[in-house]
ZATI-925176 format. One record per residue (C-alpha): z negated, y negated, x; residue in three letters. Coordinates in pm, 1 decimal, always signed. Last residue first. Layout:
<nodes>
{{Z Y X} 'ALA'},
...
</nodes>
This chain:
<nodes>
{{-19515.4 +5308.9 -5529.9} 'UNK'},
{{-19474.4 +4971.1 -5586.0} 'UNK'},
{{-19623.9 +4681.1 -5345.2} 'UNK'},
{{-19408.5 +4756.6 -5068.4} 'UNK'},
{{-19351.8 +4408.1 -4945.7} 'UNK'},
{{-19027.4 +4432.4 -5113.6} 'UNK'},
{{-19061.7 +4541.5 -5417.2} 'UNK'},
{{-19342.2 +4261.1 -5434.9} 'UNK'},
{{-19061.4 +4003.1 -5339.7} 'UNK'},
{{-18848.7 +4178.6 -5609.9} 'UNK'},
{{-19153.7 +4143.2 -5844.6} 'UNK'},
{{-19160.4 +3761.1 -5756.7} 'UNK'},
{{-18778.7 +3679.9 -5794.9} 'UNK'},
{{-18807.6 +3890.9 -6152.5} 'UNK'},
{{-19101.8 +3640.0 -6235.0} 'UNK'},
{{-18886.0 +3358.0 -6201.5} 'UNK'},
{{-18661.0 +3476.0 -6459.5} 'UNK'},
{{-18298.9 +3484.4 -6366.9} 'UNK'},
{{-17963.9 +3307.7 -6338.4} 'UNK'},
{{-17718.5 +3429.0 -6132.3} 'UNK'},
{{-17466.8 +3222.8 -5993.5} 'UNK'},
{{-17097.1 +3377.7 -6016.6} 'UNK'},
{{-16915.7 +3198.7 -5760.2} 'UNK'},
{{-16665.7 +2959.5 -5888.2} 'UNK'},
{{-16578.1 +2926.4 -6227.1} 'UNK'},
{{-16736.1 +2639.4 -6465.2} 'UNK'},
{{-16695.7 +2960.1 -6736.7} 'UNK'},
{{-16955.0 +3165.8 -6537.1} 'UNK'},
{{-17195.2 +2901.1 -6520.2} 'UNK'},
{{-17158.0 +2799.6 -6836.5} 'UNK'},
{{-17273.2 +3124.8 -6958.0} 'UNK'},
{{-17543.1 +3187.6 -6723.0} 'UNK'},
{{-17661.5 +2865.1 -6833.5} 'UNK'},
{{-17703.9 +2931.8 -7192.5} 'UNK'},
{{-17798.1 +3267.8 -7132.3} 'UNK'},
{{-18084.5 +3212.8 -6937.1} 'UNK'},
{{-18149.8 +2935.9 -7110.9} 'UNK'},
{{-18204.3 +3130.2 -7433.2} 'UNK'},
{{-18375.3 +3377.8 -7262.9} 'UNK'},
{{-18642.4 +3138.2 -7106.2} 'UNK'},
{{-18849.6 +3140.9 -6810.0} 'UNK'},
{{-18597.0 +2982.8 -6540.1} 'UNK'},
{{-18451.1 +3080.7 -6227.3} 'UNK'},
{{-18104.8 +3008.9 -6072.3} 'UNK'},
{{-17958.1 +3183.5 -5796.9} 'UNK'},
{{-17758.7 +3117.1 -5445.5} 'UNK'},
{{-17791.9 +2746.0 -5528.3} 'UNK'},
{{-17530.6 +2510.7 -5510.4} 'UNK'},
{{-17665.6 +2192.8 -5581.0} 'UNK'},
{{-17324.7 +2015.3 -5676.6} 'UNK'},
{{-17219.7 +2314.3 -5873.4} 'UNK'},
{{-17589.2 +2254.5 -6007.2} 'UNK'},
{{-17595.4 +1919.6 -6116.1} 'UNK'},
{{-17270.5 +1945.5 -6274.7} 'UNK'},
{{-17364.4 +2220.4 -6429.4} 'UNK'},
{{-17635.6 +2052.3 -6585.8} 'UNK'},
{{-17423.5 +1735.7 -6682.4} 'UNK'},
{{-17219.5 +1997.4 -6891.6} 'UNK'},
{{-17498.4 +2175.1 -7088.9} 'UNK'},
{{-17531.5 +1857.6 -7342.6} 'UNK'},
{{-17168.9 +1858.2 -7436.3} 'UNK'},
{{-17193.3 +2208.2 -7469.9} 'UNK'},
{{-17426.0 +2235.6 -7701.2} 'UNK'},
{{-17245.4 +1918.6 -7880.5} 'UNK'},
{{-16945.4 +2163.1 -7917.0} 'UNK'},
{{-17082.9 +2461.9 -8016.3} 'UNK'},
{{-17360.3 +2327.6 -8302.3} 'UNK'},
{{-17466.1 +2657.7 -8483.7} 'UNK'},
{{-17440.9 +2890.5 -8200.8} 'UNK'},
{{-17538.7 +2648.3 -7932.5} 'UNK'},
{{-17848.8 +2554.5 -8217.8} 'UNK'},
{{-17941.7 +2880.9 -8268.4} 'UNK'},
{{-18249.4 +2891.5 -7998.2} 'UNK'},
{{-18207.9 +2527.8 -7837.2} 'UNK'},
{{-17890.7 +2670.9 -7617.7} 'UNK'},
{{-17850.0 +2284.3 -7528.3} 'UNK'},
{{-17988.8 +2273.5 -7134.3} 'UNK'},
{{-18236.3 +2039.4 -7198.8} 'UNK'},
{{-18366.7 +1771.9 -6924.7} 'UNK'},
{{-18617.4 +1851.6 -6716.0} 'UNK'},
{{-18360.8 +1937.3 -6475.5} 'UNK'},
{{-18282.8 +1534.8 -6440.8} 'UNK'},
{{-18161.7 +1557.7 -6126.3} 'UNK'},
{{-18144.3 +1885.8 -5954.1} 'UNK'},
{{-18427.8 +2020.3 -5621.6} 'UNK'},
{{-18405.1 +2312.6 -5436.7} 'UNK'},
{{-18633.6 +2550.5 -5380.6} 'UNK'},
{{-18662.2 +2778.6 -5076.8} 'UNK'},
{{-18755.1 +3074.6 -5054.1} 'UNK'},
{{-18919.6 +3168.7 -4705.4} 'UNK'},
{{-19261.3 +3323.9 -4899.0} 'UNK'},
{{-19247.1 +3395.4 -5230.3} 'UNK'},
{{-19581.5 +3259.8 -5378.3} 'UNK'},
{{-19394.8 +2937.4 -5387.2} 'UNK'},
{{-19210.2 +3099.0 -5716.9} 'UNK'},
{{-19456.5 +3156.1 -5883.2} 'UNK'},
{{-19676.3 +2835.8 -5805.9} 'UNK'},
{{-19309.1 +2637.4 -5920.9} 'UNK'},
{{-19364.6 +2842.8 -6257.7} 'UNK'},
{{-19740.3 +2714.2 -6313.8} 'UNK'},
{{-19641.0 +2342.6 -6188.3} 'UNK'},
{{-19468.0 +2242.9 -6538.8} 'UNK'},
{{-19696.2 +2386.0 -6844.9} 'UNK'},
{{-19688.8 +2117.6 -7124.9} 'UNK'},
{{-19628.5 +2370.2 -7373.3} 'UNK'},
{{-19416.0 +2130.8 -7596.2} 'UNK'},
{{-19217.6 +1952.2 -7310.5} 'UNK'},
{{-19197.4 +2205.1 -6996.1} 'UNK'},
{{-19218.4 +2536.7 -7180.5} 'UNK'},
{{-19055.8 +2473.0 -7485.9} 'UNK'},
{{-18791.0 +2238.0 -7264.0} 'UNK'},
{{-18754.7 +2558.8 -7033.5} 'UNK'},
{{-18769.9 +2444.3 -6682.4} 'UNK'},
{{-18469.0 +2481.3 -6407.6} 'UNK'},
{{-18554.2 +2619.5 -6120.0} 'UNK'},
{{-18298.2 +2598.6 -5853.8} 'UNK'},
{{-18336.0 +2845.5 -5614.5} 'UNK'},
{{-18207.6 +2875.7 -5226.8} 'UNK'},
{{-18244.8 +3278.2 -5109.2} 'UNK'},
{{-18445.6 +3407.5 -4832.6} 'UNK'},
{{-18652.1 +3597.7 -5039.2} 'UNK'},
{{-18992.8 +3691.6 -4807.1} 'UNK'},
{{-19260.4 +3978.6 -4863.6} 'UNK'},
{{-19498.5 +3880.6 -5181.4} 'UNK'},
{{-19722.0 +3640.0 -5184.2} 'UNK'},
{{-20015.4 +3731.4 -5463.7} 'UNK'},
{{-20021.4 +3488.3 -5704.6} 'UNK'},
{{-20291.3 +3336.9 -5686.6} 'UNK'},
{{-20481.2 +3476.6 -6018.6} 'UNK'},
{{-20469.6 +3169.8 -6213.5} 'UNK'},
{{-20078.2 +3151.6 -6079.2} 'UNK'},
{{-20014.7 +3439.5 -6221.4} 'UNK'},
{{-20141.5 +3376.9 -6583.6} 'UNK'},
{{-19965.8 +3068.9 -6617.1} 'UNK'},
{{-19681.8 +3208.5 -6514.2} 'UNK'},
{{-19698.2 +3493.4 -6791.5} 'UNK'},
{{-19739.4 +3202.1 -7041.3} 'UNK'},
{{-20078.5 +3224.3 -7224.6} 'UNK'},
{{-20181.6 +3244.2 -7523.3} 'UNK'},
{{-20534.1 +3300.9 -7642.7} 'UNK'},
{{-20596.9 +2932.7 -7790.6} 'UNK'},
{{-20345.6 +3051.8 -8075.6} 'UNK'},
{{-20486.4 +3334.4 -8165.8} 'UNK'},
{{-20818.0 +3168.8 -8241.2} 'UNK'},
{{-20636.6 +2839.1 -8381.5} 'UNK'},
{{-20432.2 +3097.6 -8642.6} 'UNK'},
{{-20810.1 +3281.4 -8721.1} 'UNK'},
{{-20899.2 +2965.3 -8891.7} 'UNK'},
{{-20652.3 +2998.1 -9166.7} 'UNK'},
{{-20591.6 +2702.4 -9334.6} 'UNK'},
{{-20396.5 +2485.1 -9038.6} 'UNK'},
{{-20113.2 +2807.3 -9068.9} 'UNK'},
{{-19877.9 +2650.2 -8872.8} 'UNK'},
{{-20063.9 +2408.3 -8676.6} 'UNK'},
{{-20281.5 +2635.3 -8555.7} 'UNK'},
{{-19994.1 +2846.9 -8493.4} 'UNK'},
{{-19849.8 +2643.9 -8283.5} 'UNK'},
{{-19961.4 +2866.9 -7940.5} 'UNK'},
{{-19720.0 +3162.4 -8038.0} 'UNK'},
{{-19435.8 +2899.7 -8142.2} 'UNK'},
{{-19460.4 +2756.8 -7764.0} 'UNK'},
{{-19518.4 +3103.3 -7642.8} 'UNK'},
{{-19236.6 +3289.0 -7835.6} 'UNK'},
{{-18944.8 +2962.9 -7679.7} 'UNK'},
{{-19067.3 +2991.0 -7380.9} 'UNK'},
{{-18995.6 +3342.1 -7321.6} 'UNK'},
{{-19193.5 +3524.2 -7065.9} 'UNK'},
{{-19574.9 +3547.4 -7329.9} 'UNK'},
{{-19914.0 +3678.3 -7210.7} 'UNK'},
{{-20161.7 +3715.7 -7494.4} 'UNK'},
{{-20514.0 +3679.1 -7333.5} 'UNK'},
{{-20783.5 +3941.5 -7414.6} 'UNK'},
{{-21043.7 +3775.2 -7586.0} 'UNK'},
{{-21038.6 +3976.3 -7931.5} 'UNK'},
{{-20922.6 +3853.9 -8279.3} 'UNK'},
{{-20605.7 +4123.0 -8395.6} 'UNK'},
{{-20293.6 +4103.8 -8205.6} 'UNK'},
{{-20156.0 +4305.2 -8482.8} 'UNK'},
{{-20318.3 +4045.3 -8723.7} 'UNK'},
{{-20220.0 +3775.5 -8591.1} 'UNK'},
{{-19894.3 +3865.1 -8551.4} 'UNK'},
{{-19864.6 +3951.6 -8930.2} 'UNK'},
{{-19968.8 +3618.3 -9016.2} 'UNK'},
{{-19714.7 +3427.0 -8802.0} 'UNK'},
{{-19442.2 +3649.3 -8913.7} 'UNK'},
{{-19520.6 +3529.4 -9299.5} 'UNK'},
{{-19628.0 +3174.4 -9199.3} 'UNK'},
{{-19234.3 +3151.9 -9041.9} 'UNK'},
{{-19099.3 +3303.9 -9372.7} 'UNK'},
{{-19201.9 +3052.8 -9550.3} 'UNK'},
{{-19130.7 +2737.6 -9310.1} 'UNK'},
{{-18743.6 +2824.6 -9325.4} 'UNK'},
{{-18707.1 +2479.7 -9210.2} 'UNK'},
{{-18417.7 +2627.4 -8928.8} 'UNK'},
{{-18706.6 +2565.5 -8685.7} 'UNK'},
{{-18928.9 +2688.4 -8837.7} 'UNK'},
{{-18757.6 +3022.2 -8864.6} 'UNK'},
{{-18623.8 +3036.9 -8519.2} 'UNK'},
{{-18959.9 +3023.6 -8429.6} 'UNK'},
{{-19121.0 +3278.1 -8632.4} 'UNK'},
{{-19278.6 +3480.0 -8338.5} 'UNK'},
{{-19068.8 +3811.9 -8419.3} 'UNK'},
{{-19351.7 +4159.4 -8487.8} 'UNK'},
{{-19614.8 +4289.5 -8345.2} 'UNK'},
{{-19741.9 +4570.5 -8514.8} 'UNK'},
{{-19822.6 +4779.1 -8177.9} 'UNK'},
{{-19925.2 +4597.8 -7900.5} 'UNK'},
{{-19923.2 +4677.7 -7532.2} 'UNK'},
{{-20161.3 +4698.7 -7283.5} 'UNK'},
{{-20116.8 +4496.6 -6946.0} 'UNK'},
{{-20361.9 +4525.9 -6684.1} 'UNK'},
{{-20407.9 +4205.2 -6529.8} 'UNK'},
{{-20557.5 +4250.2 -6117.3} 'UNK'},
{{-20242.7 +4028.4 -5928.8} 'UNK'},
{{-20036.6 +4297.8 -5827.5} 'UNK'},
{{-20073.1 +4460.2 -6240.9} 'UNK'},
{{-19962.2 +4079.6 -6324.9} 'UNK'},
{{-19625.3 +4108.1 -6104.9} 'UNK'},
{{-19579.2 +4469.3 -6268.9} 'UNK'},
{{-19650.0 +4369.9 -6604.9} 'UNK'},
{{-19361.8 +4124.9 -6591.6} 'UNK'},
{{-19111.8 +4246.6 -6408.0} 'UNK'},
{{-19093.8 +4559.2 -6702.0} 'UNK'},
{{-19080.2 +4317.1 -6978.2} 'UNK'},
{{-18811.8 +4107.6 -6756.6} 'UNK'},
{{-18621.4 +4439.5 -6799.7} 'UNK'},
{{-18639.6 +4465.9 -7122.9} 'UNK'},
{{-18469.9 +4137.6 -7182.1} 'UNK'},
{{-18167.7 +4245.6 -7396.4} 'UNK'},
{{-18330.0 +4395.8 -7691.3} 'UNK'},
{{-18697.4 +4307.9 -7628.6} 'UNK'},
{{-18654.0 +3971.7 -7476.8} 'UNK'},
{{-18428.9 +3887.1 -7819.1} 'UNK'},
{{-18661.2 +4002.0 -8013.2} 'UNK'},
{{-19039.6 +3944.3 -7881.4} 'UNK'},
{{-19228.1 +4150.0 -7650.8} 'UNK'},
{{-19609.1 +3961.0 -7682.9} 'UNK'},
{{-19763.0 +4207.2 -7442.7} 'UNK'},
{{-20130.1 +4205.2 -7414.8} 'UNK'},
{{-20395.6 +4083.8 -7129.5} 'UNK'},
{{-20666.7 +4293.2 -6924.7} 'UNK'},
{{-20839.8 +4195.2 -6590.9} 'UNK'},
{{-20866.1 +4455.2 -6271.3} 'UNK'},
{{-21205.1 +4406.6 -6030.6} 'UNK'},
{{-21044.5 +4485.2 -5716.5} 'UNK'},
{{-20787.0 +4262.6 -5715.6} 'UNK'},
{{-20474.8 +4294.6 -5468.3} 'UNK'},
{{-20376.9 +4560.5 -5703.2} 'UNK'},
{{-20276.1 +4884.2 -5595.8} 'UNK'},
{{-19932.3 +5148.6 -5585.7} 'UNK'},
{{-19741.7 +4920.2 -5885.5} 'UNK'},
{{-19535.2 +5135.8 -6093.9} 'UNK'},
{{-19170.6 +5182.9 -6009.2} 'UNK'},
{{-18919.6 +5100.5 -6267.0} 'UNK'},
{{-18742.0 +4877.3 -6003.2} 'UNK'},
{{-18485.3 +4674.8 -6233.3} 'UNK'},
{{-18434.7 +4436.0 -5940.0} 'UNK'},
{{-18437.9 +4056.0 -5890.9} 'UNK'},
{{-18254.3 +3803.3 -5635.7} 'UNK'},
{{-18233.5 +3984.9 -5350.7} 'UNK'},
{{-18302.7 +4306.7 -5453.1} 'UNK'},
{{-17932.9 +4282.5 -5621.0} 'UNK'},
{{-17913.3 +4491.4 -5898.9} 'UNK'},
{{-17907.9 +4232.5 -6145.8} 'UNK'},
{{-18019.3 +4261.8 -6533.6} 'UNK'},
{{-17757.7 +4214.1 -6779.9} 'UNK'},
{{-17860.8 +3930.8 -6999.0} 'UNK'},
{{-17615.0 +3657.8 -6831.0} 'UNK'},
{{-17311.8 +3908.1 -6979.9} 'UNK'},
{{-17418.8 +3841.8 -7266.5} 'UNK'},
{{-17432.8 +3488.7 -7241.8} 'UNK'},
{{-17062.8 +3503.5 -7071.0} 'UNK'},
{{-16912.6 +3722.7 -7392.0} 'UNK'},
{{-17031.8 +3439.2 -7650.2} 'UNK'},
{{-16860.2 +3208.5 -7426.1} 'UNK'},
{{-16549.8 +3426.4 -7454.4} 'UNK'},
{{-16630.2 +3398.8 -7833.7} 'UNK'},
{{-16710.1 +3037.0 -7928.4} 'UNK'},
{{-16429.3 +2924.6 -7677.4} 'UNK'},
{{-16518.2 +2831.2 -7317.6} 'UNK'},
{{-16570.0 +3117.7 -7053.9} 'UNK'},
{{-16615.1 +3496.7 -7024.6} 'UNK'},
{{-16424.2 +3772.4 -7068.8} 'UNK'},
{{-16487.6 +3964.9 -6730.8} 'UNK'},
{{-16866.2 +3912.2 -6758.5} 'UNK'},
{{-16838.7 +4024.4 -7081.3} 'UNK'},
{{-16590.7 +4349.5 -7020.3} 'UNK'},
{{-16884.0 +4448.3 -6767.2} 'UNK'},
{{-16913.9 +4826.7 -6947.1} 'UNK'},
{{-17305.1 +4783.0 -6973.2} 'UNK'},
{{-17323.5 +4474.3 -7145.1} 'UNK'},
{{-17077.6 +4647.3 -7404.1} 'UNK'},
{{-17385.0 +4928.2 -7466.5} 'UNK'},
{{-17635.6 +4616.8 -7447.4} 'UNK'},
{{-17488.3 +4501.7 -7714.0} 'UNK'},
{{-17470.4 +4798.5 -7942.3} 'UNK'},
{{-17786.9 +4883.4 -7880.5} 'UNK'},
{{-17919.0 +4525.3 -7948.0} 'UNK'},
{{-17724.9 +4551.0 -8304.5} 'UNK'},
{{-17892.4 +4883.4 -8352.7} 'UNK'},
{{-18244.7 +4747.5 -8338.2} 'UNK'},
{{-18133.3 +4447.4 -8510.5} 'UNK'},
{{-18002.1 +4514.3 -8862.9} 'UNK'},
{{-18336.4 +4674.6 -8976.4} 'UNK'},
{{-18637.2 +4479.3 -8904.8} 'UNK'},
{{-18491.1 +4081.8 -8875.3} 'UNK'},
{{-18502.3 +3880.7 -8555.0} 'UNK'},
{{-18157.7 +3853.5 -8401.2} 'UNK'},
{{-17932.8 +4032.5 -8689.5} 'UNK'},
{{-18128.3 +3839.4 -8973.7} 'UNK'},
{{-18159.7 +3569.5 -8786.9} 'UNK'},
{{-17794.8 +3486.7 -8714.8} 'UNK'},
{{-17711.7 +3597.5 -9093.2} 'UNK'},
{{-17968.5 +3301.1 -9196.1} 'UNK'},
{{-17796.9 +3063.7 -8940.6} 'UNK'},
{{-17450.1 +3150.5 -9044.3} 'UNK'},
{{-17570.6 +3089.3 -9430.8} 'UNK'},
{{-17718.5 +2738.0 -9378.9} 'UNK'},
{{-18043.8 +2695.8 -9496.8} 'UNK'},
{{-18091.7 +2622.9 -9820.9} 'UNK'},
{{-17988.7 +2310.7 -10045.5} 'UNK'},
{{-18312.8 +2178.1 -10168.5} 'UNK'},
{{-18601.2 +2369.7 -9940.3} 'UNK'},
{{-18392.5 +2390.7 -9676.8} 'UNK'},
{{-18376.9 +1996.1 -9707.1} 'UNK'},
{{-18805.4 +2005.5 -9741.9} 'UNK'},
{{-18853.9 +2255.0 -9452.4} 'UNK'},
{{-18605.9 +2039.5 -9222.2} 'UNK'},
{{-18802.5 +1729.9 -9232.5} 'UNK'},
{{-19149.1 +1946.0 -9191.7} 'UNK'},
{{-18936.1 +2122.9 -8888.5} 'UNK'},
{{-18838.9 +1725.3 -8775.3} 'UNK'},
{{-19226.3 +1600.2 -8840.3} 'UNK'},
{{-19430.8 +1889.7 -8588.4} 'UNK'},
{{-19177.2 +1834.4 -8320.4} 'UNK'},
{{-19192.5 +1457.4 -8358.2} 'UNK'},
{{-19575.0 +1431.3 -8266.8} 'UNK'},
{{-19598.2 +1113.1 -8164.6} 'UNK'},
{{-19834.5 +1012.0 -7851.1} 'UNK'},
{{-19783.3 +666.8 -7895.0} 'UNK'},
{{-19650.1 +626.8 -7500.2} 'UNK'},
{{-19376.4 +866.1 -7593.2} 'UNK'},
{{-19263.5 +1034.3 -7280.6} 'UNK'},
{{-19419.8 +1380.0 -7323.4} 'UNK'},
{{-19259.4 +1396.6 -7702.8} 'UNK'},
{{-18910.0 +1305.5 -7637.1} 'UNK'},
{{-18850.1 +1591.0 -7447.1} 'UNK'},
{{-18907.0 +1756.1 -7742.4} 'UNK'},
{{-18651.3 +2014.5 -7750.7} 'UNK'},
{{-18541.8 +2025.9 -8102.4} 'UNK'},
{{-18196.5 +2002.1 -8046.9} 'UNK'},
{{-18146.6 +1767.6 -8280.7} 'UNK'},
{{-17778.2 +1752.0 -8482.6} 'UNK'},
{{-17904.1 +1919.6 -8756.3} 'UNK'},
{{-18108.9 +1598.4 -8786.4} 'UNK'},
{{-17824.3 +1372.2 -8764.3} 'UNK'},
{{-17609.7 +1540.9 -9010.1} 'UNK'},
{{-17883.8 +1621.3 -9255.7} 'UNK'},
{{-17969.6 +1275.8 -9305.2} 'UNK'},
{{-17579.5 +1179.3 -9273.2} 'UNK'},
{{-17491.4 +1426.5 -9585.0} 'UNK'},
{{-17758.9 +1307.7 -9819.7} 'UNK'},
{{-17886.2 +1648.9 -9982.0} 'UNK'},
{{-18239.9 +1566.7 -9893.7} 'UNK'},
{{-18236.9 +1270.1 -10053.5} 'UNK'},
{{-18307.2 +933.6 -9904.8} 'UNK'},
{{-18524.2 +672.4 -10004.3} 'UNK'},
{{-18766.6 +981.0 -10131.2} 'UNK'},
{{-18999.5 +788.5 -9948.3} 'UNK'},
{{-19009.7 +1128.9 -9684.0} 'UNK'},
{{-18651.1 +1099.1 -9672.0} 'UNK'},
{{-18707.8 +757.4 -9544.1} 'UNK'},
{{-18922.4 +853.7 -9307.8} 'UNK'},
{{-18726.0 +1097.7 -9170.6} 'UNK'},
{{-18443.6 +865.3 -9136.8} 'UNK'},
{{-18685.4 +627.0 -8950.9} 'UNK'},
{{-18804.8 +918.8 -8707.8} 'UNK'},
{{-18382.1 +1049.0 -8700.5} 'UNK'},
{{-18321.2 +709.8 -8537.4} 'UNK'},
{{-18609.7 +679.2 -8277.7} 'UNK'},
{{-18550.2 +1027.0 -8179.0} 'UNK'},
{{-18220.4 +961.0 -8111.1} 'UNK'},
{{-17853.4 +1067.2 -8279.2} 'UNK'},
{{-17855.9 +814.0 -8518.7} 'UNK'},
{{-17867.0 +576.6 -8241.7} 'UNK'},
{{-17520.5 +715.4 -8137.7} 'UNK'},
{{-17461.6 +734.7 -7797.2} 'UNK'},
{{-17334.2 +1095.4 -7841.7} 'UNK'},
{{-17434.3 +1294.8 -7530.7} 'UNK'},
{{-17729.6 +1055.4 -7404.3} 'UNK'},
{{-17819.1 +1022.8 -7743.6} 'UNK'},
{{-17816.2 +1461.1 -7805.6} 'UNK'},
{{-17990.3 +1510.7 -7481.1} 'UNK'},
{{-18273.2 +1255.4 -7549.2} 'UNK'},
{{-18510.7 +1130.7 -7276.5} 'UNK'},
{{-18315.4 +823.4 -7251.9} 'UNK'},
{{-18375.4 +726.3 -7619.1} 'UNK'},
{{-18765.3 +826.3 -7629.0} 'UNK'},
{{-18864.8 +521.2 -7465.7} 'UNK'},
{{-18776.1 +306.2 -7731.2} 'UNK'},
{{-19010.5 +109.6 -7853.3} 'UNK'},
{{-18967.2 +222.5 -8250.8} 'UNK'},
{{-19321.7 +202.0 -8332.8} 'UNK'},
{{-19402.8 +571.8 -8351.8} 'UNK'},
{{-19764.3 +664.2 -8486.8} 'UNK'},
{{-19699.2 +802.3 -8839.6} 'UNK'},
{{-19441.7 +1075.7 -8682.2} 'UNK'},
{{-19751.4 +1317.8 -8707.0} 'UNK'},
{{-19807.3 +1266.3 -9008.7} 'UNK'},
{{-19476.2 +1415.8 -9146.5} 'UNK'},
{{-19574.2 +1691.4 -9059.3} 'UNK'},
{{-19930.7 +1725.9 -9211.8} 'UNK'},
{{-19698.6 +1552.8 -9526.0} 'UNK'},
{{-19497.9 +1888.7 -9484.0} 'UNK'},
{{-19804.8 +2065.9 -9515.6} 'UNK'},
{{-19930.2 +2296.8 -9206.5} 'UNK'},
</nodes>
């Protein structure tokens, strides 16, 4: 996709409005700078060449954007401000680079040398519980409490690392998909991997795996590093090669990037084929039923991933999940739709406004008191498990949904 493609897509807004209370970052700030409305006209303007893209409050604002487009579902003009702010952000990377912290970020996150052993590493300290026992606010006890959210729980209550395989499928004509694994679900999500294909093996979806695959590119486009985004995207493709079988995604985050390629790479008409094939693992389940399971009886708030909620549009899919479990009962937070302010590196990158945005959400849930969390999304996962931990109190967990579902299957004596 050009940057003018990108820009496009902003062509439609006429400044009405009804973005403002759908922002994290305006409702945090107050500034109008701060809103979709605001950073569409500065956008525009650096599109005129009005402004340049070294002017420091341009790249203030817009650094300052979370990126979750919940601005985008409320817009009664239908624009497309996802698609203009990374075309914004290409063409000031472009000038004056992208910041060094967020290129060392991604090359130990998401590069092909630096992360294998970095995830080691991690999950090595995960293992020892000093996180858990360092965490709360401060860029590095906070930095403890989201790894510390990654370790998997124990508790068959509320998710289990069962490695059993599952003993039969409720279907008796099996389906196929393949596993989009990602980097950050990879090296400290393995275990929602493992959830996954044995909720969808219940429900008839064999699940092969995928050799060649390699990151989704998202934190790349949405740094501006548009480049190196095309590359990944490219060599996705091409592992995933152009069959039927559905790609099933559990991070947000992958799928939303997973089904933009179309967009992406709007010259290669094999991007739109790969694209159309993606599918969130919820989405898949709750095609096929899902299954119910043997009861949870826990209270859960599920909290939806912006990139699932806002730019893949997929809200009842995870609640179908989770209903599947009988006795388990939901319960309900104000404005959960709203963004939690991990935003892939932006809590790294932008601390304090991160957690300016995360603290009406814990609000809403010390207040809701749930015995776990759920939501499909590892930077969420973290980002709340953090907080959560540093608010004090119990220590809530916070899982994926599908991990409540394959301990429900554990349960009902699904795995051998």
């Amino acid at each position: 996709m050009s940057e003018r493609g990108g820009f496009a897509a902003l062509d439609s807004c006429v400044h009405c409005g009804f973005c403002l209370q759908a922002c994290p970052t305006f409702l945090a700030t107050g500034d109008e700078a701060d809103s979709p409305r605001g950073r569409i006209e500065l956008m525009r303007e650096l599109e005129r060449g009005d402004l340049s893209p070294d002017d420091a409050a341009l790249t203030l604002h817009l650094d300052r954007c979370l990126g979750c487009r919940g601005c985008e579902p409320v817009c009664p003009s239908g624009v497309g401000y996802g698609h203009g702010l990374e075309a914004a952000r290409a063409v000031i990377t472009g000038r004056r680079g992208a910041p060094a912290l967020a290129r060392l970020a991604l090359r130990a996150l998401t590069g092909r040398d630096v992360p294998r052993l970095l995830y080691r590493l991690a999950r090595l300290l995960r293992a020892t519980g000093v996180p858990a026992r360092l965490a709360g606010w401060g860029r590095i006890r906070f930095a403890m409490g989201m790894l510390a959210a990654t370790r998997p729980t124990r508790n068959a209550a509320v998710g289990t690392r069962n490695r059993a395989t599952p003993s039969s499928s409720a279907f008796p004509v099996p389906t196929s998909a393949l596993l989009f694994r990602g980097c950050i679900m990879e090296g400290l999500f393995s275990h929602v991997h493992d959830a996954t294909i044995r909720t969808l093996a219940v429900n008839g979806v064999n699940v092969e795996e995928v050799p060649g695959q390699v990151c989704c590119g998202a934190l790349h486009a949405h740094a501006g590093l548009r480049s190196e985004a095309r590359q990944l995207a490219r060599l996705n493709i091409a592992a995933f090669d152009d069959g039927d079988a559905p790609i099933v995604v559990n991070s947000a985050g992958c799928g939303a990037m997973l089904k933009d390629y179309g967009h992406l790479l709007d010259d290669d008409p094999m991007a739109s084929r790969s694209a159309a094939r993606v599918r969130d693992v919820t989405e898949l389940l709750a095609e096929r039923g899902p299954v119910p399971g043997a009861p949870l009886d826990r209270r859960v708030a599920y909290d939806p991933p912006c990139h699932l909620l806002h730019a893949q549009r997929v809200a009842d899919a995870p609640l179908a999940v989770l209903r599947a479990i009988p006795v388990l009962q939901l319960v309900a937070t104000p404005d959960a739709a709203q963004c939690c302010g991990s935003a892939g590196l932006y809590t790294l990158v932008q601390p304090h406004l991160s957690r300016a945005v995360l603290a009406p959400k814990l609000a809403q849930l010390r207040e809701a008191a749930p015995q776990a969390v759920a939501t499909g999304n590892p930077g969420c996962i973290m980002q709340l498990g953090a907080g959560l931990r540093a608010a004090g109190g119990p220590a809530t967990p916070v899982v994926h949904p599908v991990e409540l579902l394959d301990a429900s299957y554990a349960a009902a004596g699904w795995y051998g």
